[in-house]
N, C-alpha and C positions, 0 to 999 in steps of 0.2 A: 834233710835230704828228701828228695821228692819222691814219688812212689816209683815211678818211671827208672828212677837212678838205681833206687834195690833193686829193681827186681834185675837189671842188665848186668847186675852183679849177679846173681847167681847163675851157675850153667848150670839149664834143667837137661833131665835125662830122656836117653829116649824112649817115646811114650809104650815101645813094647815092651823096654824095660819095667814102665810101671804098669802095665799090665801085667806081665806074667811073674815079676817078684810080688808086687802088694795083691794082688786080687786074683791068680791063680790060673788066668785068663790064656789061652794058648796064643803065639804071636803067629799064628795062619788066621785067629780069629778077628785080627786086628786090620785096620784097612787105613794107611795110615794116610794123611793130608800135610805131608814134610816130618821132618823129624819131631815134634812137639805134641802134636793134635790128630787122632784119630777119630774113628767109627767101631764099635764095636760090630761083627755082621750083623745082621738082624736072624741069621738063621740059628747061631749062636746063642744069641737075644732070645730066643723062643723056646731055645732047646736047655737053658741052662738059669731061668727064672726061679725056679721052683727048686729043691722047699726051702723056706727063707731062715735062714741063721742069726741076721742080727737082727737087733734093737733099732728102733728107727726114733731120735732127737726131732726134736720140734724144735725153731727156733724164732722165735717172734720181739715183738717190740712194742713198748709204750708209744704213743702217740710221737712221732718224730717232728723236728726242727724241720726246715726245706731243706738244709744238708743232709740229711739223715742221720742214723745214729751207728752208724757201724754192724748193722745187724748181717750183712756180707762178712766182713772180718770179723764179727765173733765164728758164725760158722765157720769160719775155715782154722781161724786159732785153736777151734775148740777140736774141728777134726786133728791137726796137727798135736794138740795136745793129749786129746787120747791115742794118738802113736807115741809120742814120748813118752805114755805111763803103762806103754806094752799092751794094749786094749786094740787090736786092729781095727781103721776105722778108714769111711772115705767120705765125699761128701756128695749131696746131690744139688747141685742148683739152676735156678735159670738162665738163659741168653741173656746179655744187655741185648736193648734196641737199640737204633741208631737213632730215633729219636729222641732221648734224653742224652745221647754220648754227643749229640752237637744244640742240644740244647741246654738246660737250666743244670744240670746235675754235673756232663763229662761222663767220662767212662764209670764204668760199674766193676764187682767182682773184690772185694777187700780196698787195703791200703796198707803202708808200712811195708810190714813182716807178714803180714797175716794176706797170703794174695795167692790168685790165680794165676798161671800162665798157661800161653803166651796173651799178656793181657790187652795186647794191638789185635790180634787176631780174631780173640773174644769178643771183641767189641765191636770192630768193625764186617769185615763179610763172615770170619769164622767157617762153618763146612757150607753154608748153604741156603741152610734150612728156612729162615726166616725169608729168604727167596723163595722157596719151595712154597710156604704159607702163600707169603703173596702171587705168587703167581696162579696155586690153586682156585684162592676168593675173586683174584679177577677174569682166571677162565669163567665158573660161575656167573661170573656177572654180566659177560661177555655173552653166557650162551643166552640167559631169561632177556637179555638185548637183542640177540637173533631171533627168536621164538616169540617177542614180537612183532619182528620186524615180517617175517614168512607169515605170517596172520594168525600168528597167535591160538594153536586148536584149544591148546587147555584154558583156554578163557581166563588167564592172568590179568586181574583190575591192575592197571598201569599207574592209577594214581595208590594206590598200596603197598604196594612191593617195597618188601622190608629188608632187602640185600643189597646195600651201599658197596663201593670200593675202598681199597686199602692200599696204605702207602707207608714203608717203615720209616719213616720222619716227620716231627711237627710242622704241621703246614695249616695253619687258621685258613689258607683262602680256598682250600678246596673243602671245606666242612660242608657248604651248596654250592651245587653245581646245577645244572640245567642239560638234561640229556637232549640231543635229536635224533629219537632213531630211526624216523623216517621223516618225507616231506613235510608229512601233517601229524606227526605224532613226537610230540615231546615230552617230558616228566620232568619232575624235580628229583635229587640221588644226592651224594656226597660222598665225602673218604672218612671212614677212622683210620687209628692209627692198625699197623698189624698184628701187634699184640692185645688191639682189642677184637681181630678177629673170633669169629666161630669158628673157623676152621682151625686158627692157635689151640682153640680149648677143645676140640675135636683129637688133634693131634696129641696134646697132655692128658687125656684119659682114655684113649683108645687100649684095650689090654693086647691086641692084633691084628693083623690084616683084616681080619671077617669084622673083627671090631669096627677098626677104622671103616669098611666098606657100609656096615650098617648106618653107623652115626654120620657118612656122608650121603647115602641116599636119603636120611632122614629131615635133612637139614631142611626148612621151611622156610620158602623166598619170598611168599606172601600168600594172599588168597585171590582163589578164581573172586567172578562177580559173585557169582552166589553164595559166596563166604567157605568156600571148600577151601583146606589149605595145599598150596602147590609147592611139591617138594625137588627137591635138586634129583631126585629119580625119577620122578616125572616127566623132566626134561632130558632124560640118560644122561648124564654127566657124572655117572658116580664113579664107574671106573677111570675115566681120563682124571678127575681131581687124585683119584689113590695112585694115578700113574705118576700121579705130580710131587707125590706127597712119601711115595715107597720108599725113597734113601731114606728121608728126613728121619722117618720112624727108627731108626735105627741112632741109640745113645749114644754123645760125643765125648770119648775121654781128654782131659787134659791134668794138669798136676797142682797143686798146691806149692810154693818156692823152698817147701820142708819137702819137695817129691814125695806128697802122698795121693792118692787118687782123687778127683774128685770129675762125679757126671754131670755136663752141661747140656739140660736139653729140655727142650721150650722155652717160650717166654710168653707166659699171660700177665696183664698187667694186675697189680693187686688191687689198685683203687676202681678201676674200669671192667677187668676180668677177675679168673680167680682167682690167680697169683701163685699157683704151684708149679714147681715141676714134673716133666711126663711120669705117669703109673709106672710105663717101662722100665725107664733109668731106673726109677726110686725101688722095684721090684728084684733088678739085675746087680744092684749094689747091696741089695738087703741080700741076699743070695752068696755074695760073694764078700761078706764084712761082718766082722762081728759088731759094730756101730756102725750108722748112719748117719750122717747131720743131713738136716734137712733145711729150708728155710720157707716162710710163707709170708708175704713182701708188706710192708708198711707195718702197722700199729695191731696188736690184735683184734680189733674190731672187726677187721679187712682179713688182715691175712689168717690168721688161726679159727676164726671164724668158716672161714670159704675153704681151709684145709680140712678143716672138719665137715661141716655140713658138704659139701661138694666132693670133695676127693676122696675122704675116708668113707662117707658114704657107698659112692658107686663103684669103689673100687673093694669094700673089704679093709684096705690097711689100717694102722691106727697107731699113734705114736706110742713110746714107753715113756719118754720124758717130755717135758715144755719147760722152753728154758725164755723168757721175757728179759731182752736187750732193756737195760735204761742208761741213762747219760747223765752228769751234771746239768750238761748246758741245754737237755732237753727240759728238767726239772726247774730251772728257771725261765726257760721260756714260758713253762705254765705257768709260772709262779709269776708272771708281767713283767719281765725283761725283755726286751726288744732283743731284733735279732743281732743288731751290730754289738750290742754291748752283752753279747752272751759269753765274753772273753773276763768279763770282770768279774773277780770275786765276791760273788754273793751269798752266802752258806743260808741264810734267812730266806733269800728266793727259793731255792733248793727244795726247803720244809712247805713252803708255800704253793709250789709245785708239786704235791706228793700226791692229790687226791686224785690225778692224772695215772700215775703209776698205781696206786690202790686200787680202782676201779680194773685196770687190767688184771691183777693178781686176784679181784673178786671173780673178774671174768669168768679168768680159767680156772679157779676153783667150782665154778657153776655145773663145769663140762666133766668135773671129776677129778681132777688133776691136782697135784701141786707143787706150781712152779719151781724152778730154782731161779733167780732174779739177778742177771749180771750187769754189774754199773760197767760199760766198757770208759776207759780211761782215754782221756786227751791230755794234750801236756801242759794245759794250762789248768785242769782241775788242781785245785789246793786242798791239800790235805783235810782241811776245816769243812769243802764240800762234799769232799768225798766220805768224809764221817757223815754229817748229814743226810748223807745219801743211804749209808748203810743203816744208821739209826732208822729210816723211814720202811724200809725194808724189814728190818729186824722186830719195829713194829707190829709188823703184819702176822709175824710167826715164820716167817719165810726164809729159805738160804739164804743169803745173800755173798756176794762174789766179787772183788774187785778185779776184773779182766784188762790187764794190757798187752794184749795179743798183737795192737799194732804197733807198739814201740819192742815189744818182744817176741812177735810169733810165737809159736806152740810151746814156750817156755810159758811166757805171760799165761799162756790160760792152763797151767796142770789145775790149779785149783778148782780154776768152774770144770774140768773135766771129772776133777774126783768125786765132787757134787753130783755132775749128770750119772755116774755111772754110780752112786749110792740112790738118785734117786728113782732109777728105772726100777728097782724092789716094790717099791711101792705102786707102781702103774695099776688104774684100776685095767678090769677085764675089756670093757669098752667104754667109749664117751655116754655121757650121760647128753641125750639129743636137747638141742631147745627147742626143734618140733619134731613132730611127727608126720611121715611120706606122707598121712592120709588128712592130715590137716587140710583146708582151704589154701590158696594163696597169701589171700590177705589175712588169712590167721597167721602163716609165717613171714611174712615181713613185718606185722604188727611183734611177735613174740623174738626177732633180735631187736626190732625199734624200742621196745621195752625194757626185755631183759640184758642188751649188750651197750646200748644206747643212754638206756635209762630216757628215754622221752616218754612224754605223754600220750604218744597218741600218733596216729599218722594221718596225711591230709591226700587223697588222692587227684592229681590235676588233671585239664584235660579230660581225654578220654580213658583214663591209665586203669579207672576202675571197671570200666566198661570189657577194656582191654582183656583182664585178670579173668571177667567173668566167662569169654569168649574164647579166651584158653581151656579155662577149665569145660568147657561145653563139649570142647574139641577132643578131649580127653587128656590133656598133660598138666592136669591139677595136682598131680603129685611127684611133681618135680620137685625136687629144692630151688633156692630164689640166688641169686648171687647181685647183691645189693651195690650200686656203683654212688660213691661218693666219697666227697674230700679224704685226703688221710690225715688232713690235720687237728680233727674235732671229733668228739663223738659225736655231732651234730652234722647237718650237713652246710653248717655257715662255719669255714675255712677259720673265721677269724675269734670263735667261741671256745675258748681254749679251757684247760683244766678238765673240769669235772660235771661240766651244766647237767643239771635236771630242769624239768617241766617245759623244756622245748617240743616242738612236734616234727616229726620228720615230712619232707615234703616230696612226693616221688609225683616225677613230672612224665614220668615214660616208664611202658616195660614193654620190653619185647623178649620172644619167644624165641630160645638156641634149643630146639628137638633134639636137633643134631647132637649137641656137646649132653642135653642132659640137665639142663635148668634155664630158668627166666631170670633176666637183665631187671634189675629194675633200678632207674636213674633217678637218682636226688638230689635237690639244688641246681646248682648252676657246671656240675659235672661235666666236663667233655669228653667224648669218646677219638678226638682229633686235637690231641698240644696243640698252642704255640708255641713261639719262640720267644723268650726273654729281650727285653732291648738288648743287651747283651749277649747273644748267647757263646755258648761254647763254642761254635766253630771258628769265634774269632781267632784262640788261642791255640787252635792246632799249628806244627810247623812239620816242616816235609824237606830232610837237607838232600843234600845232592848225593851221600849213599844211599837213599831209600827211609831213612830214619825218620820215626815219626813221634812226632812232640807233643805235649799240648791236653792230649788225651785224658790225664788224670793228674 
């Protein structure tokens, strides 16, 4: 049965219901968007953060296939599963974008049993917000285009300016563009996508208004001539972008198809951005839950990485548990299976795939931690790879957990729930950091290149070292770095699968997010703008004549 087909099975409740039974939430507080999907207010939001009662789950993953590996539906199995074991819990996660729900992936947010609803809504417009985003970035872009065109006082270099536009779908043909913003003055610009926006990772760490208003005056659009850097206050736009941006701030409830809570808000990307979702939510659920699931998007290289170094950092938070998603058919991918034939039984690929999963479980025993390690189940894993799998794990010294949350929702995962919640005892006090605020730049992209990566060395292109130097001069040399590269390698060559050492990482760009609070820096052949697949997704949506919509997932 398809995912679409469950979930229209179940009638979900309404969403004040699941505010004010699971999370204790008044329903004056709620601002709802049809019976299904609300807002919590934002005054609420501010006034009802503090002091935080639960346990906050980390949920990450081994290096994923391009389907991914279920690290959506383990979170939500696992939240529905510690409701099943009396443990009150909800979850926190990101927006899909619309550019992967009509390209390579389809919709987001579980599958099966283990899902979000309403999962049409999620995916596609939802409350707004990702409107809000984009519309903020390209006011901005809008105004440093005016403030040329009026004669430019603050002597913005036109061939520098480092604030492109954004558009929430893969579209390769606006990557360049060619501006005209007067008769005789043109530039080169382009689009990312909106989840690779600064103003997305503005929004996901903002703790408030004053917050938000700081980190949007801050944001830097390029440099004058003389190398001064000109920021979005500069040009007063600070308040019109937070006028822009005021709803969005405010956590989107919807439900899990076991009705238990879970908050939808942001969307950074993990391989391109940071990959969390907002401080807010994750603050207002810790507040109102005795657990939390969390999630931080692709492989831990990428996502537990950038949850730690970036989020846990400048926010304070910090998980009690990290629970590392692995798969059979991921474990033979490394193990040199192709991807069409990752349906066949091969328990020996499996074992031969393991230094791919070992290396993340070394990871996050690096940061202090130690994991509980869930194989999520597909229905064509056999029993012979699924031993396999646990042998590889049980290796390690490590829990291990066979999760089928998607063939069983919150039933399938009591197990990994009783795991998580034996293993938050052990949580150390805080992460053990792989650098240090007062490091260099290039001392901390060399010290994940090393120590997460296991590469030899890094190579800097370009101007990118020149770049690093000139930040730091500037004074934001003790940022943390948020490293954009493939999620399918610990390298930044997509197709270097398992476990490589003595590769070098190759960072081709960084630029500088004030605003958000760290530096970009691009490796390999990385895009901050998808394409589209010869294929993509939108072929497969359908649309009947009630309104019904197909295709999706």
């Amino acid at each position: 049965m398809k995912d679409q087909e469950i979930a229209r099975q179940v009638e979900l409740q309404p969403i004040s219901d699941i505010a004010t039974k699971k999370l204790d939430i008044p329903v004056d507080a709620i601002h709802e968007f049809g019976r299904t999907k609300a807002k919590v207010a934002f005054d609420y939001v501010m006034s009802h953060r503090e002091p935080s009662r639960g346990k906050l789950v980390l949920v990450t993953a081994m290096s994923p296939t391009p389907a991914g590996e279920g690290k959506t539906t383990t979170t939500i199995g696992l939240t529905d599963a510690l409701n099943q074991i009396d443990v009150q819990a909800s979850a926190c996660l990101r927006e899909p974008s619309l550019g992967p729900s009509f390209g390579m992936k389809g919709g987001a947010h579980g599958g099966g049993r283990a899902q979000v609803a309403p999962m049409e809504d999620i995916n596609l417009h939802f409350t707004g917000d990702l409107h809000a985003v984009t519309s903020a970035h390209n006011l901005l872009a809008s105004l440093i285009d005016n403030h040329l065109y009026w004669g430019n006082q603050r002597e913005l270099d036109p061939e520098r300016i480092s604030w492109r536009r954004v558009v929430d779908l893969n579209d390769r043909a606006l990557r360049e563009i060619n501006l005209r913003v007067r008769r005789r003055l043109t530039r080169n610009s382009g689009f990312d996508i909106t989840a690779a926006s600064e103003i997305m990772a503005v929004l996901c760490l903002s703790e408030d208004l004053s917050d938000l208003k700081r980190r949007l005056g801050s944001i830097v659009v390029g440099p004058s001539t003389s190398g001064e850097p000109i920021k979005a206050a500069d040009l007063e736009a600070t308040s019109a972008l937070g006028a822009l941006l005021k709803d969005a701030m405010a956590p989107n409830l919807v439900q899990t198809l076991e009705h238990n809570p879970v908050f939808v808000h942001g969307g950074p990307f993990a391989n391109i951005a940071h990959g969390c979702n907002s401080v807010i939510a994750t603050r207002l659920a810790l507040a109102h839950s005795d657990f939390v699931v969390t999630e931080a998007g692709f492989g831990a290289d990428l996502g537990a990485e950038k949850f730690l170094n970036i989020k846990c950092r400048q926010s304070g938070l910090k998980p009690d548990a990290i629970v590392i998603v692995s798969t059979v058919r991921s474990l033979k991918m490394h193990g040199g299976v192709e991807v069409d034939e990752l349906g066949n039984e091969d328990a020996e690929a499996v074992r031969r795939g393991s230094p791919n999963l070992v290396r993340h479980i070394e990871n996050i025993r690096k940061v202090g931690f130690e994991p509980v390690v869930v194989v999520n189940q597909f229905d064509a894993d056999s029993e012979k790879e699924l031993e396999a799998a646990l042998d590889v794990i049980d290796g390690q010294g490590c829990v291990g957990v066979i999760g089928s949350q998607w063939r069983d929702g919150g039933e399938g995962g009591v197990d990994v729930a009783k795991a998580v919640v034996e293993g938050v005892k052990s949580a150390p006090s805080a992460p053990n950091w792989l650098y240090q605020n007062e490091d260099s730049l290039s001392s901390k992209i060399e010290s994940v290149a090393r120590e997460v990566y296991r590469a030899d060395g890094v190579d800097y292109l370009n101007d990118s070292a020149d770049e690093l130097n000139r930040f730091e001069s500037l004074g934001f040399g003790s940022l943390p770095i948020c490293i954009a590269k493939t999620q399918y390698s610990f390298s930044g060559d997509p197709t270097l699968l398992g476990a490589p050492n003595g590769h070098r990482v190759s960072v081709r760009e960084v630029l500088l997010k004030a605003g958000a609070g760290f530096v970009v820096v691009i490796c390999g052949n990385i895009m901050t703008m998808p394409g589209l697949p010869r294929r993509p997704a939108a072929a497969d949506f359908t649309l009947d004549d009630q309104g019904e919509i197909g295709g999706l997932f």
